[in-house]
C-alpha positions as CSV (number, residue, x, y, z in Angstrom):
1,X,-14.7,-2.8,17.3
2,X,-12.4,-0.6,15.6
3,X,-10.1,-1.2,13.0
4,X,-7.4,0.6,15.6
5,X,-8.6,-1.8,18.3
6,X,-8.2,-4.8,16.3
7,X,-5.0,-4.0,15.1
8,X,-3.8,-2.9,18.8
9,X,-5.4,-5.3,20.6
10,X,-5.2,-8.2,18.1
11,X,-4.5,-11.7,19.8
12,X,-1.1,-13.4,17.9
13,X,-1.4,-16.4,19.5
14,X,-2.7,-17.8,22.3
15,X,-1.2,-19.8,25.6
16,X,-2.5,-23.3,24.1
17,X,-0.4,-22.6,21.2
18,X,2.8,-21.2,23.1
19,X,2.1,-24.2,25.5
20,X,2.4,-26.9,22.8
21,X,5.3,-25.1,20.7
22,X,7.3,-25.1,24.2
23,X,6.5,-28.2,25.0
24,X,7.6,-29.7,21.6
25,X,10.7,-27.3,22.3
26,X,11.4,-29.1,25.6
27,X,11.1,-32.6,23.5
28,X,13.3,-32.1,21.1
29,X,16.0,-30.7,23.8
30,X,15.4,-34.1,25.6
31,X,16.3,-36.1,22.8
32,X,19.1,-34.3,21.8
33,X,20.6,-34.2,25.3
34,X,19.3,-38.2,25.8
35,X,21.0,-39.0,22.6
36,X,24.4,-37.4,23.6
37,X,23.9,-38.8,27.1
38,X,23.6,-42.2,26.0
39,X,26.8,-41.7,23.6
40,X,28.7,-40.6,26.7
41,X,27.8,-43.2,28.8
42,X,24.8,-43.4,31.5
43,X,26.3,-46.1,33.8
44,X,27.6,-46.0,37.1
45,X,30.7,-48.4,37.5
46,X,31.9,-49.4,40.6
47,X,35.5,-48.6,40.8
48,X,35.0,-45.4,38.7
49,X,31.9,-44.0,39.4
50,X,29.3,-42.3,36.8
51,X,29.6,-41.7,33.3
52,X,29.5,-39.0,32.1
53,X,26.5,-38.6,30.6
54,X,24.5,-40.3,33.7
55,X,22.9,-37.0,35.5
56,X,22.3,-35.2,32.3
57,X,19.9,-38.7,31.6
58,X,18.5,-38.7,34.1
59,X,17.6,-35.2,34.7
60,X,16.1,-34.6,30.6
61,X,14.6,-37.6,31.2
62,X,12.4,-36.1,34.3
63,X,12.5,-33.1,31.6
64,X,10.8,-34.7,28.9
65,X,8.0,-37.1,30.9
66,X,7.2,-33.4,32.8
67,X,7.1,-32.1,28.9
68,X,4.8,-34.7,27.9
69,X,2.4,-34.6,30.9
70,X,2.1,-31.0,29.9
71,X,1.5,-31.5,25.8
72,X,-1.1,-34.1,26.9
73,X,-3.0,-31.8,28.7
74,X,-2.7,-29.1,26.0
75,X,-3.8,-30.6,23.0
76,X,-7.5,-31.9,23.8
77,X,-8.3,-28.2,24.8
78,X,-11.3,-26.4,22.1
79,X,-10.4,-23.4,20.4
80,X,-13.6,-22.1,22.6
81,X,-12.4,-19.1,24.9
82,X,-8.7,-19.3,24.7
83,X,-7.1,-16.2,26.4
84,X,-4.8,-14.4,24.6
85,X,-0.8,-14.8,25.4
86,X,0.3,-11.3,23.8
87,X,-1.1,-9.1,21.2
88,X,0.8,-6.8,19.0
89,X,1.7,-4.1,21.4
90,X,2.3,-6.5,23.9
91,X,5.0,-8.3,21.3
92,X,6.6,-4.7,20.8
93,X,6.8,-4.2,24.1
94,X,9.0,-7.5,24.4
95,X,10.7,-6.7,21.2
96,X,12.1,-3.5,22.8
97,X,13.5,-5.5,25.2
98,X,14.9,-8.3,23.3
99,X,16.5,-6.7,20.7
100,X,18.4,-4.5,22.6
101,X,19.9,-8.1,24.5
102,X,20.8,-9.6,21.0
103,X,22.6,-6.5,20.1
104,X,24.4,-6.3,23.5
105,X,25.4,-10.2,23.4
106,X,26.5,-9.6,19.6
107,X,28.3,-6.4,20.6
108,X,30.4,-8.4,23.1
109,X,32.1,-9.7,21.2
110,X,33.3,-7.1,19.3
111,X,33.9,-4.2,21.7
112,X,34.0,-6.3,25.0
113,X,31.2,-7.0,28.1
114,X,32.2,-3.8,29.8
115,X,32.0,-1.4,27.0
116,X,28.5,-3.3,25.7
117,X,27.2,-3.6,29.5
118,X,27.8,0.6,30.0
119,X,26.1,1.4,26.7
120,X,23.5,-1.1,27.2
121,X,22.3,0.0,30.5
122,X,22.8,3.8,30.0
123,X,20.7,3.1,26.7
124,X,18.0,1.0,28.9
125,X,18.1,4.1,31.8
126,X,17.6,6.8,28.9
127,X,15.4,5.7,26.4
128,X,13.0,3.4,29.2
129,X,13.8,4.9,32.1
130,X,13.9,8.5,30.9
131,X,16.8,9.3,32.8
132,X,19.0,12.0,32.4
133,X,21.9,11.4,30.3
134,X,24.5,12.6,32.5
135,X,22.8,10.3,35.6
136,X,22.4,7.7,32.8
137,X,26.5,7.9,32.2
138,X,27.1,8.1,35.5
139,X,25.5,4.7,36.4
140,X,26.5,2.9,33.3
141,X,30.5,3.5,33.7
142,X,30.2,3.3,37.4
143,X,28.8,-0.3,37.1
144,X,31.4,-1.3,34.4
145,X,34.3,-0.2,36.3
146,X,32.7,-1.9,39.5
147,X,32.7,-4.8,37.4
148,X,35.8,-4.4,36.0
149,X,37.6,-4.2,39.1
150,X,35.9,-7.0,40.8
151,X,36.2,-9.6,37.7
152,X,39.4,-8.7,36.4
153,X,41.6,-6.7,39.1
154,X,40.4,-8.7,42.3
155,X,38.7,-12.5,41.1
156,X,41.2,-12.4,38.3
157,X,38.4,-14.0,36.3
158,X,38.7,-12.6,32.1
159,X,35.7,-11.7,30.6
160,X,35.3,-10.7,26.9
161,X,37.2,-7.6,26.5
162,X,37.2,-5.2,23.6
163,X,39.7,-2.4,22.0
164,X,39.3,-0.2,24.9
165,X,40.4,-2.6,27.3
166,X,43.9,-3.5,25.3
167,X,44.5,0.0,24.9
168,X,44.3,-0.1,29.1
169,X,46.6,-2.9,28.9
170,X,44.3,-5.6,29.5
C-alpha cells in the first residue's frame, strides 16, 4: 500500500468505538435528565395529575436500559476485523458539511435566520452543487422571503432576525 493510500484511506476509528462512545453519550444524558426528573417530581397524584418530571423518567429511563443493552453487546467484540466507520476523506467530507451548519447557527444570531438561511443555501448550491450564482441567488432569497412571509407576515411566529430585517421594520 501506498503511503497516499494510507493516508486517504486511513481507518480513524471504527463502529465498535463510535458504538461505545455514543452509548456512554446516551448514559450520561440519562442520568442527567433522571437526576433533573427526579428533582421535579416523577409522581402521579390523584387530584393533580403527573409531575412534572414523570414522562421525561420514564422515557430516559427506556433510553438508558436500550443504551446499556447496546454497550453490552459492544464491548466483548475482538479488535479482529472491525470495519472501518470513516477514514480521513470520509471525515472531510462531513466536515464540509458540519462546519458550514456551526457557522450558519452562530451567524443567526448575529445577522438573523433569514439572512444566514439565504447565504447558507446559495453557498451549499454554489460551492457543492455547482450551481450558477445567479440560479444560486435566485433560490436562496426566494426561500428566505417564502419563509419570511409565511413565519412572520402570515403565522406571526418571530424568528431571530438580524440588521436587515429592522431596517425593514421588523
Amino acid at each position: 500500500m501506498s503511503s497516499h493510500e494510507e493516508a486517504e484511506g486511513r481507518p480513524l476509528v471504527s463502529y465498535r468505538t463510535l458504538d461505545i462512545a455514543v452509548t456512554i453519550f446516551f448514559l450520561i444524558v440519562t442520568a442527567i435528565v433522571m437526576t433533573d426528573s427526579l428533582r421535579l417530581g416523577i409522581s402521579w397524584k390523584p387530584n393533580e395529575g403527573p409531575q412534572p418530571g414523570l414522562f421525561p423518567f420514564y422515557i430516559v429511563l427506556a433510553m438508558g436500559i436500550a443504551s446499556l443493552i447496546n454497550l453490552a453487546q459492544a464491548l466483548p467484540h475482538t479488535a479482529d476485523g472491525e470495519m472501518a466507520a470513516t477514514t480521513v476523506p470520509g471525515l472531510k467530507r462531513m466536515a464540509a458539511i458540519f462546519v458550514p451548519a456551526v457557522i450558519f447557527v452562530l451567524a443567526t444570531h448575529y445577522i438573523g435566520i433569514y439572512v444566514s438561511a439565504a447565504v447558507y443555501i446559495g453557498a451549499f448550491m454554489v460551492f457543492f452543487g455547482k450551481f450558477a450564482v445567479w440560479k444560486a441567488l435566485a433560490v436562496s432569497l426566494s426561500i428566505a422571503i417564502v419563509n419570511f412571509m409565511m413565519f412572520e407576515v402570515w403565522f406571526l411566529v418571530p424568528l431571530p432576525k438580524g440588521p436587515l430585517e429592522a431596517a425593514l421594520g421588523y
